[in-house]
N, C-alpha and C positions, 0 to 999 in steps of 0.2 A: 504494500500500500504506500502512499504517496503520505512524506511528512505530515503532519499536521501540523499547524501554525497559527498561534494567535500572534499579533503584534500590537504592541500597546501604542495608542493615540496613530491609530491607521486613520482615523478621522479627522485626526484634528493635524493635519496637515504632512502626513507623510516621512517629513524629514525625521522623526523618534522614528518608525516605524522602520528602518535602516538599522538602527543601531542597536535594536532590542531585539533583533529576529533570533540571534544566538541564544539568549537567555528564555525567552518563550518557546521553543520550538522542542518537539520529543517527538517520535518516531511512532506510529501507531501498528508495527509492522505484527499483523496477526493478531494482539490479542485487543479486545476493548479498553478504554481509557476508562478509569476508578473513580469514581468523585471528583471532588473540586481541591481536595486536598493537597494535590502534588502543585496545582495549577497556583492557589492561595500561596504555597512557600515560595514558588516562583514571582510573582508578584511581590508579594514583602523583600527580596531580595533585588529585586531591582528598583523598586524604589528606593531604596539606600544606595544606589549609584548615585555618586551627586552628577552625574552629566548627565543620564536619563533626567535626575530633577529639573537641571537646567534648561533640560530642553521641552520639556513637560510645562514647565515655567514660561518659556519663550513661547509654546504653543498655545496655552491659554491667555497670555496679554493677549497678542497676534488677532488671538477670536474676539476677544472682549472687547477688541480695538474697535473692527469690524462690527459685532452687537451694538456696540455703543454707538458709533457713527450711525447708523443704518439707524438704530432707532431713534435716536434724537432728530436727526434728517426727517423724516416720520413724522418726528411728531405736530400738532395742530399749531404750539405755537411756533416752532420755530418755519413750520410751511407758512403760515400768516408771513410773519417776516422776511421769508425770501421770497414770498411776492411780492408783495411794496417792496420790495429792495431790487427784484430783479423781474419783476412780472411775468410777464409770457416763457423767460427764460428760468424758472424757481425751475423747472424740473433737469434742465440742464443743469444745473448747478449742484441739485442733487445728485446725479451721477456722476458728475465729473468728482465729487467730493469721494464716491463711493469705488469708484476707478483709484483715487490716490489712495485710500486707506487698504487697495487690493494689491497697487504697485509698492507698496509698505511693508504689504505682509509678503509679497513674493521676493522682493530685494532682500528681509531679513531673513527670508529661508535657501538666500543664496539662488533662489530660481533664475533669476536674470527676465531676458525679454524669449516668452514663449517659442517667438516665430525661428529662433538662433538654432533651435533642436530638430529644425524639419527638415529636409532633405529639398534637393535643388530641384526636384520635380514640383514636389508640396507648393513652395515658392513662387515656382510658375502659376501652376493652377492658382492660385490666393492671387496672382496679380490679374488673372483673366476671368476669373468668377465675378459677379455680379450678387450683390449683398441681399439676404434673405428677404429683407425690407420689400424690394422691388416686388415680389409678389403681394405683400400685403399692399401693397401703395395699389395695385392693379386691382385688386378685391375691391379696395375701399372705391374706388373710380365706377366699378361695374357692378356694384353688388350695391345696388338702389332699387327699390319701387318704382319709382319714373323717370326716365333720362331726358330731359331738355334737350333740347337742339347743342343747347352751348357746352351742356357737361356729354353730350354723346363725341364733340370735337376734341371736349379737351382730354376724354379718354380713349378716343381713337389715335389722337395724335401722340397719347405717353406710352401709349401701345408699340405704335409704331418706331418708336424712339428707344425703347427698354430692347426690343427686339434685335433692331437693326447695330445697337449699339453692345448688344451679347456676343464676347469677342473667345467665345470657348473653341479650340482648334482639334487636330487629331491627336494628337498630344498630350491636351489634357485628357480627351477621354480616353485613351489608353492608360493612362495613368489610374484615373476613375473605376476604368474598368477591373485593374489588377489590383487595385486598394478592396475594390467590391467581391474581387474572388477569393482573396485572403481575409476575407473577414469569414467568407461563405466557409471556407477549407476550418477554420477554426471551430467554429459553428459547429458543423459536421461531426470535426474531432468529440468536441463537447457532449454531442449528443449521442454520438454512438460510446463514449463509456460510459453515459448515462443509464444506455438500456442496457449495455453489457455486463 
């Protein structure tokens, strides 16, 4: 059988989740695992690592940072206030607030900038895709009760415009298509030891 593996604070950000895999991990090879007991001594023992604390520490500010921002952002009075302060624009400014407290928590987990880990095809495709938006932007244009003359031009002509301006080549969908088949092959793997 295949290790078993708990890792502590796999949720809360990954980077503990590295360094704890040693200490949490035991073999399940043939017989059933026993109670919680082996599990609980394991646990008390690494929490008395002080760099598991440190980073248990570092992962809860990180969230709390995050909680905190998100909900005070949130809240009625400080939305009041970034309306009169920034009107039509309060919701951009709550995200862009909730962007920095995201680029905060990734800079102190060492992550860097996402796009740096993708491969030169990834790259390509991401400069030639066209952003999910654009679908919704065409829903909201054609998905009315009654089309006027003027809103049938001006969603025939963002039509026309979304379309003509979708710069996807063969390239990318070969790319596409081999990201699609290895997801399929894994899939597959999954599910036939599933039934096995």
């Amino acid at each position: 059988m295949q290790p078993g593996l708990i890792a502590l604070g796999g949720a809360l950000g990954g980077d503990i989740s590295l360094r704890t895999t040693k200490i949490f991990s035991w073999t399940t090879s043939g017989h059933r695992l026993t109670g919680w007991r082996p599990l609980v001594c394991r646990w008390k023992t690494a929490l008395r690592d002080p760099k598991i604390l440190h980073s248990l520490t570092v992962d809860v500010g990180l969230i709390v940072l995050f909680v905190l921002q998100h909900s005070l952002m949130a809240s009625d009075r400080v939305k009041h206030w970034t309306c009169n302060c920034f009107g039509v624009l309060q919701r951009t400014v709550y995200v862009f607030c909730t962007d920095l407290s995201l680029q905060v928590y990734y800079y102190c987990l060492g992550m860097g900038d996402p796009l740096a880990v993708k491969s030169s095809r990834a790259l390509r495709l991401y400069s030639h895709l066209r952003h999910p938006l654009y679908v919704e932007f065409l829903l909201i244009l054609w998905a009315v009760p009654c089309l006027s003359i003027d809103r049938l031009l001006l969603a025939s002509l963002f039509t026309v415009y979304l379309t003509c301006a979708h710069s996807l080549d063969e390239q990318d969908y070969l790319y596409l298509r081999a990201q699609l088949d290895k997801k399929f092959q894994i899939f597959s793997r999954e599910e036939a030891q599933e039934v096995g």
